[in-house]
C-alpha positions in Angstrom: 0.0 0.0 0.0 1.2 3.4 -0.6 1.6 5.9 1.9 -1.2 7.8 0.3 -3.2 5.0 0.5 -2.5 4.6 4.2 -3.6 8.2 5.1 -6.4 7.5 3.5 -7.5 4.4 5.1 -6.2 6.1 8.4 -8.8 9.0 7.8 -11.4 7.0 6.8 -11.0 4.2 9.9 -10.7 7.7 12.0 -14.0 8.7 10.7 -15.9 5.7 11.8 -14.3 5.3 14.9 -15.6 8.4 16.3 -18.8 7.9 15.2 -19.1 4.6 16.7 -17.6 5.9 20.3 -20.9 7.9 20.1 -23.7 6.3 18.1 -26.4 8.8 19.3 -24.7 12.1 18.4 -22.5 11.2 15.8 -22.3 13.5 12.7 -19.7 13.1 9.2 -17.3 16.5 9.2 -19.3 19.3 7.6 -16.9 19.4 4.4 -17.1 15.7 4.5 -19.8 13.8 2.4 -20.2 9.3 3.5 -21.9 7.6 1.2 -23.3 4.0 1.9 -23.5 1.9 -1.5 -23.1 -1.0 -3.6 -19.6 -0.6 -4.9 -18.7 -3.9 -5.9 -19.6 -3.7 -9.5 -16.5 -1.2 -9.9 -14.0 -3.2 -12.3 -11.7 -0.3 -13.6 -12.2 3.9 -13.4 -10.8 4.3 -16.9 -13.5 6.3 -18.8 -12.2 4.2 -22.0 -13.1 0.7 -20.5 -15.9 1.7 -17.1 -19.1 0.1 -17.8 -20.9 -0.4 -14.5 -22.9 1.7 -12.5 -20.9 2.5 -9.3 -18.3 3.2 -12.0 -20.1 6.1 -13.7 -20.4 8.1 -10.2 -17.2 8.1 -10.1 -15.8 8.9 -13.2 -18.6 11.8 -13.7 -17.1 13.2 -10.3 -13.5 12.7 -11.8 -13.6 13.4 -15.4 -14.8 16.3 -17.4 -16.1 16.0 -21.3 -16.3 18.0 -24.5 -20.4 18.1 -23.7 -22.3 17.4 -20.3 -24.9 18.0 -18.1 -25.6 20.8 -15.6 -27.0 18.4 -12.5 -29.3 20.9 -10.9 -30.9 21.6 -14.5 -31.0 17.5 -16.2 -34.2 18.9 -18.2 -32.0 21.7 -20.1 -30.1 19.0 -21.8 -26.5 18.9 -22.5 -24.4 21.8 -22.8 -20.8 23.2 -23.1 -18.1 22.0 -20.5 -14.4 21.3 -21.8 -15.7 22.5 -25.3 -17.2 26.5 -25.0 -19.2 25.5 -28.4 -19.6 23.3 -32.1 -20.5 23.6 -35.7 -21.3 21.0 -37.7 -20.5 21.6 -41.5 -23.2 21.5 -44.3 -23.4 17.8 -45.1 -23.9 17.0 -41.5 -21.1 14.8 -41.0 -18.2 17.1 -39.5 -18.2 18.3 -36.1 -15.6 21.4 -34.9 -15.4 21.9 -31.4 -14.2 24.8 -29.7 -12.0 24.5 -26.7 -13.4 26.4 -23.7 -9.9 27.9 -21.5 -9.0 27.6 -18.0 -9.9 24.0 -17.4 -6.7 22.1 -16.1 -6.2 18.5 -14.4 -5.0 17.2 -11.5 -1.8 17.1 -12.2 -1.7 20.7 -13.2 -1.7 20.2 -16.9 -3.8 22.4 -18.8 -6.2 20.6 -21.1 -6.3 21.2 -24.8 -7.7 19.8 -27.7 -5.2 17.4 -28.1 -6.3 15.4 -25.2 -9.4 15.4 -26.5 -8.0 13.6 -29.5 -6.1 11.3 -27.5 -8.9 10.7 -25.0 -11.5 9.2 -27.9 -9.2 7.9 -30.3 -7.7 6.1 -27.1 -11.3 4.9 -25.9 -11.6 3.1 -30.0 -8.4 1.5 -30.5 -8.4 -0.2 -27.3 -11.9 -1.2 -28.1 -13.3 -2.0 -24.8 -16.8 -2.2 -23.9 -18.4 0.9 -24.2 -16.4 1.6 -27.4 -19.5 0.8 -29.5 -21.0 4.5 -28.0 -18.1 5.8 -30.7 -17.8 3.2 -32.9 -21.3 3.4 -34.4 -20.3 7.1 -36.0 -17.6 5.4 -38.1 -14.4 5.2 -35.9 -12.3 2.5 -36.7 -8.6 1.6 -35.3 -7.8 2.2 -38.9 -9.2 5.6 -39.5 -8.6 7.7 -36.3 -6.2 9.5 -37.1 -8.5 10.9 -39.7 -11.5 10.9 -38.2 -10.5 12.4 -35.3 -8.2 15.7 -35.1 -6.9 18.2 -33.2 -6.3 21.1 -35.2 -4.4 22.7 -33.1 -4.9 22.9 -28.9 -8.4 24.8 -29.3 -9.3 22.9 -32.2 -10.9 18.7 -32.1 -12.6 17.8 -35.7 -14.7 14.7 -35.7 -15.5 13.3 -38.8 -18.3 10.9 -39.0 -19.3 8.2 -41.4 -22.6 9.9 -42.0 -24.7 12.9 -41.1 -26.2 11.4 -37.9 -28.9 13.7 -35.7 -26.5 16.7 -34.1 -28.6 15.8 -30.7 -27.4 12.2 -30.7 -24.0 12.3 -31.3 -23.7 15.2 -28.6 -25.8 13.3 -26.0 -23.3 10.0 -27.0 -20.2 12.7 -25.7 -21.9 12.6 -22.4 -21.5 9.3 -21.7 -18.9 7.8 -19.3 -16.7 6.5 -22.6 -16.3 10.8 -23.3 -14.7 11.5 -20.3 -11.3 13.3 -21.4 -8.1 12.3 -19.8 -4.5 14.0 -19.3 -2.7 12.6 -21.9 0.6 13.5 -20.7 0.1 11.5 -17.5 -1.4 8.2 -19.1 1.2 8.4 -21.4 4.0 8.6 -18.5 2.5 5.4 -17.0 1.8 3.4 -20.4 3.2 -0.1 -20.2 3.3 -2.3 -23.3 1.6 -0.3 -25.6 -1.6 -0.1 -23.1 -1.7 4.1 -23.5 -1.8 4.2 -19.5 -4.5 1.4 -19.5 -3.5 -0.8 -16.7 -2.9 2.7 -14.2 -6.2 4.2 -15.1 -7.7 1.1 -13.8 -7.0 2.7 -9.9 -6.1 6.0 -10.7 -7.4 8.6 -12.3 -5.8 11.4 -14.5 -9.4 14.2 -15.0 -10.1 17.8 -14.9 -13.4 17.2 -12.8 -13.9 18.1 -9.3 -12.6 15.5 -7.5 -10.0 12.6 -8.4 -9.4 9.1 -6.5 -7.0 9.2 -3.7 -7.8 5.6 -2.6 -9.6 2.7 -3.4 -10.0 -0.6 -1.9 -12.2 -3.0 -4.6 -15.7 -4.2 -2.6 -14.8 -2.0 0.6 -14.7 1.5 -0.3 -14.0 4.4 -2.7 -12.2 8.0 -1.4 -12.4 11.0 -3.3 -10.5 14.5 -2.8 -10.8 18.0 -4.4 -8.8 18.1 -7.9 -6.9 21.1 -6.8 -7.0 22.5 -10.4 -10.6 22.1 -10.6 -11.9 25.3 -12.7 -15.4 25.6 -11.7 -16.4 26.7 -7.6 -14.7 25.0 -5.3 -17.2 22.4 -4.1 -18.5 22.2 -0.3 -17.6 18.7 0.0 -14.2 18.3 0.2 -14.0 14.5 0.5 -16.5 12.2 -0.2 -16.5 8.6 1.0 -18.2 6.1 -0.7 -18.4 2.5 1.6 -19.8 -0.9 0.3 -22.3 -1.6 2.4 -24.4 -5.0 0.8 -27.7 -4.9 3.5 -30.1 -2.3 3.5 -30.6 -2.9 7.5 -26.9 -2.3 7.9 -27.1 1.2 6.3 -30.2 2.2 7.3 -28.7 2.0 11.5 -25.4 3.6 10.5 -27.7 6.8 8.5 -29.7 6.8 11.5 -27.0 6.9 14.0 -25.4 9.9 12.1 -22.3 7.7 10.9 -23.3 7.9 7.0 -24.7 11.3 5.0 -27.1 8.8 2.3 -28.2 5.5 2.0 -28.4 4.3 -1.2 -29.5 1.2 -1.1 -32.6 1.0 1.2 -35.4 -1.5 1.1 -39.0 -0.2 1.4 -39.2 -1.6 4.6 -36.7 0.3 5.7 -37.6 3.4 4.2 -40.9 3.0 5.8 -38.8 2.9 9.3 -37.2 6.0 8.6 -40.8 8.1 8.2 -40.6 8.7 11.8 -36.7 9.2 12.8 -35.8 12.9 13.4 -32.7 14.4 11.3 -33.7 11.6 8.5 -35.0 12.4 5.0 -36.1 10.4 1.8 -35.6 11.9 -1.5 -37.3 10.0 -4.6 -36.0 9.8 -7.6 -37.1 8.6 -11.2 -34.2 7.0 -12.9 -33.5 5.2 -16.4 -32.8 1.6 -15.1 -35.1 -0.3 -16.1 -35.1 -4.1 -14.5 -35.8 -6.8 -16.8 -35.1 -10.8 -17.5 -34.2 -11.9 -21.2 -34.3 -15.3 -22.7 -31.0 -17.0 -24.4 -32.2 -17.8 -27.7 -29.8 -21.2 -27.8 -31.7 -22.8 -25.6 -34.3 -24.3 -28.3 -37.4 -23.8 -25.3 -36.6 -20.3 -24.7 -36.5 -19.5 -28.6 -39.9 -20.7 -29.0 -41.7 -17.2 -29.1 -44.8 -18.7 -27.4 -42.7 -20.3 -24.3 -41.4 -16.5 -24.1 -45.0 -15.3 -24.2 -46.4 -17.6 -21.5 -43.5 -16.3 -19.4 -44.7 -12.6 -19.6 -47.9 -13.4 -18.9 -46.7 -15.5 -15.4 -44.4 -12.6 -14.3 -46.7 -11.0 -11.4 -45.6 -7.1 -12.6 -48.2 -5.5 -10.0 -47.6 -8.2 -7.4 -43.7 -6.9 -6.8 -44.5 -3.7 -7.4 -47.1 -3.4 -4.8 -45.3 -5.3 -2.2 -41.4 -5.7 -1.9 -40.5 -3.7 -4.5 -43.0 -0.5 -3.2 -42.1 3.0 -3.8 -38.7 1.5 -5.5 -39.8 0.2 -9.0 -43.1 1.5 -11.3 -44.1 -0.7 -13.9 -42.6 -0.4 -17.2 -42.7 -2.9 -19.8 -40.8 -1.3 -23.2 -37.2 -0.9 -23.3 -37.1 3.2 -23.4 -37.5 4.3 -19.5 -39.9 7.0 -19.0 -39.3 10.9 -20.0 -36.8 9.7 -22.7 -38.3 11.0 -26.2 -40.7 8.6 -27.5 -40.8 6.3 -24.4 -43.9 3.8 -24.6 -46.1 4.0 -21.6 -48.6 1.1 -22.9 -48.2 -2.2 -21.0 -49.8 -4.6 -23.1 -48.7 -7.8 -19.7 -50.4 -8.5 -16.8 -50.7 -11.6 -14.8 -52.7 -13.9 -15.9 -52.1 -17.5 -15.7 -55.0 -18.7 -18.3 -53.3 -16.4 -20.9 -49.8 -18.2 -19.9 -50.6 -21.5 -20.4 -53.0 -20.8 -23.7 -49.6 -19.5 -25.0 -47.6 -22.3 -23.4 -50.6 -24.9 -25.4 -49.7 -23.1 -28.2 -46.3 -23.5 -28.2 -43.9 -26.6 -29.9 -43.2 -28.0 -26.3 -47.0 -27.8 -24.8 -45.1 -27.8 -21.3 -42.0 -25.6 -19.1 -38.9 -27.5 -18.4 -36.0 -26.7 -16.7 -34.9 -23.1 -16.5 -32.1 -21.5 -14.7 -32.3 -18.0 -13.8 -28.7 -16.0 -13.7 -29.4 -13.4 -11.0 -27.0 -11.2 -8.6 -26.7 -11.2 -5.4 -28.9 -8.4 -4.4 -31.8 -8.3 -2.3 -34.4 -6.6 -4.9 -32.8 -8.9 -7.6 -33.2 -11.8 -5.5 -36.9 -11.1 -4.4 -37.8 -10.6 -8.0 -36.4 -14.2 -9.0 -38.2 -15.9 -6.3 -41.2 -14.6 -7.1 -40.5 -15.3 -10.8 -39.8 -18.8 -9.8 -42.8 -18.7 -7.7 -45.1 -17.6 -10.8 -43.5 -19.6 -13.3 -43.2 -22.7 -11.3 -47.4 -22.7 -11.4 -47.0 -23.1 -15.1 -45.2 -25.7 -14.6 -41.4 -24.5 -15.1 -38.9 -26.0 -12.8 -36.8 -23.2 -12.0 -33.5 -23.4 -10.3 -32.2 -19.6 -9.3 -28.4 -19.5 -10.2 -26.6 -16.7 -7.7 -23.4 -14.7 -7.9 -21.8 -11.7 -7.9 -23.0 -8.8 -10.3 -19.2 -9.8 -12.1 -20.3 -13.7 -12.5 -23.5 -13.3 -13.6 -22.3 -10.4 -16.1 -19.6 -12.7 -17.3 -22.2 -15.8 -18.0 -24.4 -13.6 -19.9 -22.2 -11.9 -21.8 -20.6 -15.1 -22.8 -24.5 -16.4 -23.8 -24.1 -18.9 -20.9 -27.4 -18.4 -19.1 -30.8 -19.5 -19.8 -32.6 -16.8 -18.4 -30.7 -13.4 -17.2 -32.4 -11.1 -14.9 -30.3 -7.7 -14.5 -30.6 -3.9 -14.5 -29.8 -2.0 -17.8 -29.4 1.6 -17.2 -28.9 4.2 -20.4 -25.6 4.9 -21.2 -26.5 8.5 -22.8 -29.9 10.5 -22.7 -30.8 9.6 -26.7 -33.0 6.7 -27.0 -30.4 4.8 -29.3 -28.9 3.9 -25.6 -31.6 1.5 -25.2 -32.9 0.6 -29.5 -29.4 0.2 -29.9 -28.8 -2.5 -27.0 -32.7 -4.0 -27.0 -33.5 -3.5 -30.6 -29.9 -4.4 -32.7 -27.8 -7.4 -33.6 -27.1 -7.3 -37.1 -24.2 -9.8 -36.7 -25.6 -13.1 -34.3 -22.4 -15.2 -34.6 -20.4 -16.0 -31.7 -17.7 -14.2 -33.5 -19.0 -11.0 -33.6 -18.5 -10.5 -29.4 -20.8 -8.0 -29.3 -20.7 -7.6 -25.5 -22.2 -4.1 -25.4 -25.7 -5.6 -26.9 -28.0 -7.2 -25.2 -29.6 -8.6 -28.2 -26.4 -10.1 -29.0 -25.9 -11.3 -25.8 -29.4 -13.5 -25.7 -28.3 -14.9 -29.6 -31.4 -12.9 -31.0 -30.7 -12.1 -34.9 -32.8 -9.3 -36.1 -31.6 -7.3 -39.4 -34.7 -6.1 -40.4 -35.2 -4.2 -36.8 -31.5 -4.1 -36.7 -32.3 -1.4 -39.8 -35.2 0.3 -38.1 -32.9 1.4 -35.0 -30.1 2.6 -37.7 -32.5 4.4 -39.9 -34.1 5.9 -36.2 -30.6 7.8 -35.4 -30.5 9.5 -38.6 -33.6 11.2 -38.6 -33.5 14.5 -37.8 -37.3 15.6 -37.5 -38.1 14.8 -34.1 -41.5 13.7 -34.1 -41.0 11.3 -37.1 -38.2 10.2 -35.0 -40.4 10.0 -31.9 -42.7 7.8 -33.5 -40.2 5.4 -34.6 -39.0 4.8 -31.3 -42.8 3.6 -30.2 -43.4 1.3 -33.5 -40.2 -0.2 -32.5 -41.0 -0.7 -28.9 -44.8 -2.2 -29.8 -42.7 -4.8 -32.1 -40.6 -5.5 -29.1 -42.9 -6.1 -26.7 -44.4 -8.6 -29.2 -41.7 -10.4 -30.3 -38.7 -9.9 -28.4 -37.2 -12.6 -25.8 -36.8 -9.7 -23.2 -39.1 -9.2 -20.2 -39.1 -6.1 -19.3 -41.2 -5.5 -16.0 -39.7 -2.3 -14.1 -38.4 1.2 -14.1 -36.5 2.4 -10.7 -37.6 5.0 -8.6 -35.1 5.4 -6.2 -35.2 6.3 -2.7 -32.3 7.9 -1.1 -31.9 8.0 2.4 -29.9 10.6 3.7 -29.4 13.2 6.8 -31.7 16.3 7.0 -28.7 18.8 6.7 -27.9 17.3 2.8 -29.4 19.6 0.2 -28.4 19.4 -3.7 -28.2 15.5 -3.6 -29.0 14.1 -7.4 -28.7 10.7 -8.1 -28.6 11.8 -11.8 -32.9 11.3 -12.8 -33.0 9.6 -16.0 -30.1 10.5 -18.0 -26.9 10.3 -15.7 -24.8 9.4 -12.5 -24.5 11.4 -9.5 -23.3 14.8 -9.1 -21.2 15.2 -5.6 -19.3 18.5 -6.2 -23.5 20.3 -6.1 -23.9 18.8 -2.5 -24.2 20.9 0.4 -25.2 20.3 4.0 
């Protein structure tokens, strides 16, 4: 461990020492923000390669972009940050940003256009992930240095395969994957041609408000001021995040004044905290969407009919109305509410008669053996029993399969499961986050490896929709474009081997005193450097 590392552990084992000498009067530093949460989906804070959700609060704490959003305005869209402004050239496909001054990272280097260039060129030849948010403009390891060029330091010209919507490719800069790094540092820790890939997975090199100063994988995450930071220095001048797994756990340290937010609180236990002084709830409508999708190999699951029978045995109002209360609305199409042309019609219910007419209808006339892939979290585990509950009365013998959020990730994106039941949250606030992961596989081989579609990832071919979601991004009026997005949903719904049953409201504990606290609504992460308290 470094010695940096071992002040920071010091501080942070300081912190909770005091507070549990006095359990009834303890109280976080007033420049000091504790965050309980599930952390241990955090793999890597590299903008280039992060992918999770615990990931994106940190790296939108951490790292600036060309294009982002103001967090106590989400509704106002995206607008200027590291680039002051953009023109985009007659045929549509050329994009000139202007580099805004004064922003400089952590390490005191000044950032220019050029690390800009090397940030998203970087983020496409190492081809991680999330490199499919770039990708699908036309950026190929082989054309990069074309289609991607600083100018000069004020000057980054993106060149794109086609003239996509303006809105869209801007909202896709938002996205963790934009996040621009100091080149100079990555560059100084670069082993074997990795362009600083193997540092950035535990350090971080941003312009934002805060950067890492320790991490400690499934434990906890410590964040300081970025020193350089160009914008008002932010109230909270540390933030600790802790992984804390059980809602009960974080409930009794937020009541006893050891944590600032609890992030992960059953209803149950939000109900407890109606009536405990200093305590507040703060809801909040966000884009995950929870849903269960069938592997297509698996010749039961590809019979649309078996698929069918399923959605009509999942008990959608059941969970909602009783473990899942207050945390999760209903939603059944694959664009979460208050993105543009989100469908609100929800054609399921349960209804066991309709389940096993489909199930009669189907090539097997009966359910066999199913395995459902599910992490090892309480609402995701809730949701599976009762899905094995439901689906065992139509006959289904279904064996609940249980790991971390990494195993069960790992099995699904290597088309190992049966049935997957996960969280998929947007990635950017353009509806092609969700068409372009639910609605798109033009390529079903094994081969292809297309790990950042879920489409792909249950072995579902579809060209023809495939060509609706790619003939959706180009259109620039936007209420033909609107109503694109709902024909393809209603043929989703239909036909698709996804279940989609719920859209998260969630319900943030925290102490009075903490004002400015957003989770990020719909469209992004959290915004720490806002809070006050």
């Amino acid at each position: 461990m470094t010695m940096k590392s071992k002040l920071a552990a010091a501080a942070f084992a300081g912190l909770m020492a005091t507070t549990a000498m006095t359990p009834a009067l303890a109280e976080t530093p007033p420049n000091m923000l504790v965050i309980a949460n599930r952390i241990d989906d955090i793999k890597t804070f590299d903008p280039a390669e992060s992918f999770e959700f615990a990931g994106a609060d940190v790296s939108r704490n951490v790292y600036e972009k060309l294009v982002n959003f103001d967090p106590l305005n989400l509704d106002a869209g995206f607008g200027p940050q590291l680039a002051e402004s953009w023109d985009i050239s007659e045929d549509g496909q050329t994009i000139t940003f202007t580099m805004a001054t004064g922003h400089t990272f952590a390490s005191g280097n000044e950032v220019t256009a050029k690390d800009a260039e090397f940030s998203l060129r970087r983020a496409v030849l190492l081809n991680k992930t999330p490199s499919f948010i770039l990708t699908q403009f036309g950026f190929t390891a082989e054309n990069v240095e074309e289609t991607i060029v600083a100018t000069d330091d004020n000057k980054l010209v993106l060149t794109l395969d086609k003239p996509y919507a303006l809105s869209f490719v801007l909202n896709c800069l938002t996205a963790t994957i934009g996040g621009i790094v100091d080149m100079e540092t990555a560059m100084a820790n670069e082993v074997d041609g990795d362009m600083g890939g193997e540092w950035l997975r535990t350090n971080t090199a941003g312009s934002g408000p805060y950067k890492v100063a320790d991490w400690k994988p499934n434990e906890s995450v410590l964040m300081d001021l970025n020193p350089n930071y160009a914008g008002e220095k932010p109230a909270m001048e540390r933030v600790i995040v802790q992984h804390i797994q059980e809602s009960a756990t974080q409930r009794l340290q937020l009541e006893r004044g050891d944590i600032d937010v609890a992030r992960n609180l059953s209803p149950e236990d939000v109900a407890g905290l109606a009536d405990v002084d200093g305590v507040k709830v703060v809801d909040e409508l966000r884009g995950r969407l929870m849903y269960w999708s069938a592997n297509q190999k698996n010749e039961m699951l590809a019979d649309p009919k078996v698929v069918e029978a399923l959605k009509w045995a999942t008990d959608y109002d059941g969970m909602s109305n009783s473990f899942l209360k207050g945390q999760y609305t209903p939603q059944q199409a694959f664009l979460p509410l208050t993105f543009l042309g989100a469908l609100e019609e929800k054609p399921f219910s349960y209804d066991m008669e309709k389940a096993k007419a489909a199930l009669a209808e189907s090539g097997h006339g009966e359910c066999g053996d199913i395995k459902i892939s599910v992490r090892e979290a309480q609402e995701r585990l809730d949701i599976a029993q009762s899905l094995q509950n439901t689906w065992g009365q139509l006959g289904c013998n279904v064996e609940l399969v249980v790991g971390t959020g990494a195993q069960t990730l790992d099995r699904y994106r290597a088309r190992e499961h049966d049935i997957y039941l996960g969280a998929w949250g947007p990635d950017y606030p353009d509806p092609n986050t969700n068409a372009g992961t639910f609605a798109y596989n033009p390529d079903n081989s094994d081969e292809a490896g297309a790990t950042g579609l879920l489409a792909w990832r249950n072995a579902w071919g579809i060209p023809e929709m495939s060509e609706q979601t790619l003939a959706a991004v180009v259109e620039n009026d936007t209420e033909a474009r609107k109503q694109m997005y709902l024909d393809l949903q209603r043929e989703h719904q239909k036909v698709s081997p996804f279940g989609v049953m719920f859209q998260q409201i969630e319900q943030n504990g925290m102490r009075a005193n903490v004002e400015n606290f957003v989770a990020g609504g719909a469209t992004t992460a959290v915004s720490y450097w806002v809070i006050t308290k």
